[in-house]
C-alpha angles and dihedrals in degrees: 000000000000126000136207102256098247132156129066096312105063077028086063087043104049080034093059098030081054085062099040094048092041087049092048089048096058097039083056086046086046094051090044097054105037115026120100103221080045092071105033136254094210095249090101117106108234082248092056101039083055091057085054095045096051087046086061099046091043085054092050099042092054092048094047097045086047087046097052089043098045088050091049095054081042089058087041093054092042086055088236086128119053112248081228090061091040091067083046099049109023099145139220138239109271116237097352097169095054086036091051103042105089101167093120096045099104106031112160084225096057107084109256103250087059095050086055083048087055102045097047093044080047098047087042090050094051078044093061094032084060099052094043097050078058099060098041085050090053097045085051092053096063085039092251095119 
């Protein structure tokens, strides 16, 4: 019968996927704040500074839904949420379709550092997707889930 991956092991893993997830959110706060082609120079088209809005919006929303996942699996390894409520609340990831669909990512048009931002939020999100679909796989397998 499956098992939730627990122990150090899965614990290593949500632990190193939390930083790397933490380090890639304030490198995108830090793009967005301070480079120049983030913030626009007026010499995009409306089409094309859309392109680039929605970018943006696709990078935070990877990093918040694997946040709020990553902090959820943190509270569940610290024993600060039941096991019992874990097989009741266990979340989803939050927009996977949008998350997911990476077909934009690396338009020539999107300035390059935002493109970076898009294929590591993209890479971290598959990353959580796939630890999650463990778990669900695992809770289905005792018929919890």
């Amino acid at each position: 019968m499956a098992r939730e991956p627990e122990g150090e092991t899965f614990s290593a893993v949500v632990d190193k996927t939390f930083e790397d997830t933490l380090d890639l959110s304030v490198e995108a706060r830090n793009y967005a704040a301070f480079a120049p082609s983030a913030r626009g120079d007026g010499r995009r088209t409306p089409m094309e500074g859309l392109a680039v809005a929605g970018s943006r919006l696709r990078v935070t929303s990877r990093l918040a839904g694997v946040m709020a996942w990553l902090l959820y699996r943190k509270a569940v390894g610290a024993g600060e949420i039941d096991a019992a409520e874990t097989l009741r609340t266990l979340p989803r990831l939050d927009g996977v379709d949008p998350c997911l669909d990476d077909r934009n990512d690396g338009h020539r048009d999107l300035p390059a550092g935002l493109q970076g931002l898009l294929a590591r939020s993209h890479r971290l999100y598959l990353r959580v997707a796939r630890l999650d679909a463990m778990i669900r796989e695992a809770h289905a397998g005792r018929g919890e889930g």
